[in-house]
C-alpha positions as CSV (number, residue, x, y, z in Angstrom):
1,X,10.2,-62.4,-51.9
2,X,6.3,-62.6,-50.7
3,X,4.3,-59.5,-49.9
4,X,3.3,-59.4,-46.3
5,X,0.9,-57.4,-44.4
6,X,1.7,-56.5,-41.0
7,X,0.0,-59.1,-38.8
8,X,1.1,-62.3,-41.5
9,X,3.2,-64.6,-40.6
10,X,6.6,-64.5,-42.3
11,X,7.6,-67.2,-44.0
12,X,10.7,-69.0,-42.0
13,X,12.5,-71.8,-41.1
14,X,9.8,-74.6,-40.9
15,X,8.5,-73.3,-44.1
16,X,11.7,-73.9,-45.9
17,X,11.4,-77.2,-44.5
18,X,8.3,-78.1,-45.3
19,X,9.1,-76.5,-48.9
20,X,12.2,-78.8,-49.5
21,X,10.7,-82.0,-48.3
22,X,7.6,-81.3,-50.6
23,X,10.0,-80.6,-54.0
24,X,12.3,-83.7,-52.6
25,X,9.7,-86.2,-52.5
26,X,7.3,-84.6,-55.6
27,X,4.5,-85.0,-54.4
28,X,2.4,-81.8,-55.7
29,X,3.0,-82.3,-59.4
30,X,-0.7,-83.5,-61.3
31,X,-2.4,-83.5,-57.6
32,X,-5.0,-81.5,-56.0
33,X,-3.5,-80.0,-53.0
34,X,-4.9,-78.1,-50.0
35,X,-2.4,-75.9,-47.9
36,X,-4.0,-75.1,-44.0
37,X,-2.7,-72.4,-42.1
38,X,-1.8,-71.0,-45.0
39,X,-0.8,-67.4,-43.4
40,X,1.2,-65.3,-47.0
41,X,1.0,-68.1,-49.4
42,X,4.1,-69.7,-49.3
43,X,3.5,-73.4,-49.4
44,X,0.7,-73.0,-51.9
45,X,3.0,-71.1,-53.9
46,X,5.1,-73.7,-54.1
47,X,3.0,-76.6,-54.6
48,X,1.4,-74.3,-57.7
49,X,4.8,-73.9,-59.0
50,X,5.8,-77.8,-58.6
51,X,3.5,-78.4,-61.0
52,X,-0.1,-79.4,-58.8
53,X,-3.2,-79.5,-61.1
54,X,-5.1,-77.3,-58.3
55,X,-4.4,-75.2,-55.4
56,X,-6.5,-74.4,-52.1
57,X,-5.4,-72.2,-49.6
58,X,-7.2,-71.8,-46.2
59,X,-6.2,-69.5,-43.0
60,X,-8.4,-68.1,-40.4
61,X,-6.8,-64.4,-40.6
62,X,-8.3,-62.3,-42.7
63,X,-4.9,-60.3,-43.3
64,X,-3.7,-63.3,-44.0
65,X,-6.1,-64.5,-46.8
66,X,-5.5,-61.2,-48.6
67,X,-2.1,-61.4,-48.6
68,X,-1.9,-64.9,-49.8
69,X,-4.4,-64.1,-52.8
70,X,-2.2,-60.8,-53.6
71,X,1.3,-63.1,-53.5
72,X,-0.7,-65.7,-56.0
73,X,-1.3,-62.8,-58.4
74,X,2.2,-61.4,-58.2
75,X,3.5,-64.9,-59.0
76,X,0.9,-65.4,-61.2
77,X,0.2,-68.6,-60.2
78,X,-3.5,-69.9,-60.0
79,X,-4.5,-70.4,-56.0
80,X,-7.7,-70.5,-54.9
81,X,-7.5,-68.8,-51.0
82,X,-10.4,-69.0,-48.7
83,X,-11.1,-67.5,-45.5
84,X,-12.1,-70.0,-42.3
85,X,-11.5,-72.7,-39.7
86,X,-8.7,-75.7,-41.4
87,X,-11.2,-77.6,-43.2
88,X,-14.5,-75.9,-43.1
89,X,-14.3,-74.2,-46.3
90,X,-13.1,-77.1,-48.1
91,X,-16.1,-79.7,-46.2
92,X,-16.8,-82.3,-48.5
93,X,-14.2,-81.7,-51.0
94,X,-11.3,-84.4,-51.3
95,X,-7.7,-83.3,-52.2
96,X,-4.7,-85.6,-52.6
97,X,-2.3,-84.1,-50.6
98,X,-2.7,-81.6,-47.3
99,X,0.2,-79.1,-46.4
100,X,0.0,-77.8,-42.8
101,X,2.3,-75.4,-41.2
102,X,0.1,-74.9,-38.1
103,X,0.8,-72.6,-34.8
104,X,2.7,-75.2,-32.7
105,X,4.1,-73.0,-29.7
106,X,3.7,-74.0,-26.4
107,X,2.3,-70.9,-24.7
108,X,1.7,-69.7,-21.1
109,X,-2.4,-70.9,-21.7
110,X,-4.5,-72.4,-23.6
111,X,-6.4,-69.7,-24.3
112,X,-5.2,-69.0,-28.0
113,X,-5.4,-65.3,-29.5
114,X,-8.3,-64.2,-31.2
115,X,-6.6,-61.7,-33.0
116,X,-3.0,-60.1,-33.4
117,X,0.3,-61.9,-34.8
118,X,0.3,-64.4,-31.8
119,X,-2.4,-66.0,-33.6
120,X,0.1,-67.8,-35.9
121,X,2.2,-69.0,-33.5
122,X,0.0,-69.7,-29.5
123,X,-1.1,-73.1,-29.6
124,X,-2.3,-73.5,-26.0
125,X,-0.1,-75.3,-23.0
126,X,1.4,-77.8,-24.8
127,X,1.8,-76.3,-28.4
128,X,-1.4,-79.0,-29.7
129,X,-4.6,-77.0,-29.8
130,X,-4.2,-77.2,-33.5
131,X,-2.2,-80.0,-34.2
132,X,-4.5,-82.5,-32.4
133,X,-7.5,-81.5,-34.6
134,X,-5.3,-82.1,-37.9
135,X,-4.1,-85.6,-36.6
136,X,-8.1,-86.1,-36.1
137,X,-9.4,-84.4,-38.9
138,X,-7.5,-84.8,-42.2
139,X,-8.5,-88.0,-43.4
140,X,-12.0,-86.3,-44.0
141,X,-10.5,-84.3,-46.5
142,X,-7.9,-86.9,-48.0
143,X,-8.7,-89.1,-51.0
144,X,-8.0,-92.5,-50.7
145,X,-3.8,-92.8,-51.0
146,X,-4.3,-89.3,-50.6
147,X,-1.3,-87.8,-48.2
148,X,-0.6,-84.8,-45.4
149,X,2.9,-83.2,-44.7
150,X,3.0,-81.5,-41.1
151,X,5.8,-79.2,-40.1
152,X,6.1,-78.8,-36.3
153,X,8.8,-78.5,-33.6
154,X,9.8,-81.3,-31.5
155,X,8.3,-79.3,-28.6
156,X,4.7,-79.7,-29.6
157,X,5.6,-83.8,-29.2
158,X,6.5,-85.0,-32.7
159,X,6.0,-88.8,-31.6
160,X,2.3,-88.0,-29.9
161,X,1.5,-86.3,-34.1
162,X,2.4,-89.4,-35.6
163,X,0.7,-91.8,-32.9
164,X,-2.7,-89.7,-32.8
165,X,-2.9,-89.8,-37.3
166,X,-2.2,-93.9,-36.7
167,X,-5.3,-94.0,-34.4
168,X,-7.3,-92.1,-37.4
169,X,-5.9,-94.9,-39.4
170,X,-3.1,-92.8,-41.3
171,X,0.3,-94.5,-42.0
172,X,2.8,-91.9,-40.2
173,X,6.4,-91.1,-39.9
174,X,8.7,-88.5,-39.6
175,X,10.4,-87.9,-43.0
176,X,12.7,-84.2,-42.4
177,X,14.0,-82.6,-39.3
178,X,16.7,-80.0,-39.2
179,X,17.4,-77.7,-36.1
180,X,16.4,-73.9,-36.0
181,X,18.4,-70.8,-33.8
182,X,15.4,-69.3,-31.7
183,X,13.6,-66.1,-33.2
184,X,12.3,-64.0,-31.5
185,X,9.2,-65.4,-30.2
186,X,11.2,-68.2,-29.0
187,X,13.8,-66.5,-27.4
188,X,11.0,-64.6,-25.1
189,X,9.6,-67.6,-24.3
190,X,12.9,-69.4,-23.6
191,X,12.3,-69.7,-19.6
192,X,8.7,-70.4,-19.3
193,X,9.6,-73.4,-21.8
194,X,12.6,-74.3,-19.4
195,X,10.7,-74.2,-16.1
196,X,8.2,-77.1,-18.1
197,X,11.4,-79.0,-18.8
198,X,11.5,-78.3,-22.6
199,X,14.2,-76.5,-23.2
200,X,17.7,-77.4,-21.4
201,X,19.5,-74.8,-20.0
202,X,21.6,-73.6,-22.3
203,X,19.5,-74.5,-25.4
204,X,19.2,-71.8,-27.9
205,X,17.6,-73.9,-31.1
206,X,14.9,-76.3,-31.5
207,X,14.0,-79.4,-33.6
208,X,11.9,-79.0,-36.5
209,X,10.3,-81.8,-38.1
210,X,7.8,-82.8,-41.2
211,X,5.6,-85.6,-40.9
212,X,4.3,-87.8,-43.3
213,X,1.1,-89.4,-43.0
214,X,-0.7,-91.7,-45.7
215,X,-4.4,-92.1,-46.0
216,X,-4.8,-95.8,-47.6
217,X,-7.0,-96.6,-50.5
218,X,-9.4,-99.3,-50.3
219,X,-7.3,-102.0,-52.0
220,X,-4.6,-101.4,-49.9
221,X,-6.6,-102.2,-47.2
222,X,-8.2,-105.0,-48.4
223,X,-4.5,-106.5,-49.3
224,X,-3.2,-105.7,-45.7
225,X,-6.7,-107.8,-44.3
């Protein structure tokens, strides 16, 4: 059970996702690991606990940020939390692998929130306003063979995340998906997304998906030319 401060995004369903696919595949054990959007703590918590050699956290809600250092102390786990835009705080540091559970909600503009819970969930028209600047972004933190997991909801365009991290010159794919009953932001949302053509008519759940992308290392890339 995390602490949360009012304001924090709970930890739910594409969480647990992104949670399982990370212990499935081991991928935090012995690496250096950065977790964006970070909101209580979650992920980094559990990339601490699966045995990563260091933990970043970053989130641009202040609310957030303390409640993800207070949840590292309670589990006593070391996590380093920062306050700031994705990867500004980290610029010029390398990690090997890069959680993101980012907002990914279509919403009714693209004007996102500059404050208040819808923060962790508005992400502009078509649900992208963050997830296009990970797809363009992450490599500059990656190492080389370094790799990103993604959770985001079919939505949001799962096929248009993995095509944009392939034009960065990440190897991409969907690894996880697993369908989620609408909450409660969802289920107020239900008809805007319906008169886009999102939703069907009688759709109460959505697609949730992790994607996998690889940043290669030099060799490789030499081997594949």
């Amino acid at each position: 059970m995390l602490l949360r401060l009012p304001g924090t995004y709970p930890a739910q369903g594409d969480t647990r996702l992104l949670t399982r696919t990370l212990v499935d595949l081991d991928l935090a054990d012995g690496r250096d690991v950065l977790d964006v959007c970070t909101g209580g703590g979650a992920l980094a918590l559990a990339a601490a606990r699966a045995g990563a050699r260091s933990v970043t956290a970053v989130d641009l809600s202040f609310r957030s940020v303390l409640t993800a250092r207070a949840n590292a102390v309670l589990a006593g786990v070391p996590v380093d939390v920062r306050r700031g835009d994705l990867f500004a705080p980290v610029r010029g540091r390398r990690f090997d692998l890069v959680l993101a559970n980012p907002p990914y909600v279509p919403a009714a503009t693209d004007r996102l929130p500059r404050h208040g819970p819808g923060r962790s969930w508005d992400a502009g028209l078509d649900g992208r306003a963050v997830l296009d600047r990970i797809c363009d972004d992450v490599h500059r933190v990656l190492a080389p063979g370094g790799q990103l997991l993604l959770t985001q909801s079919v939505l949001a365009d799962a096929d248009r995340t993995v095509e944009r991290m392939g034009a960065a010159g990440l190897q991409a794919r969907v690894v996880a998906r697993a369908p989620e009953p609408f909450g409660p932001v969802m289920r107020r949302r239900a008809e805007l997304l319906r008169s886009r053509g999102l939703l069907l008519p009688d759709q109460d759940h959505e697609e949730l998906v992790v994607v996998r992308a690889e940043l290669p290392d030099a060799a490789e890339v030499r081997r594949v030319a």
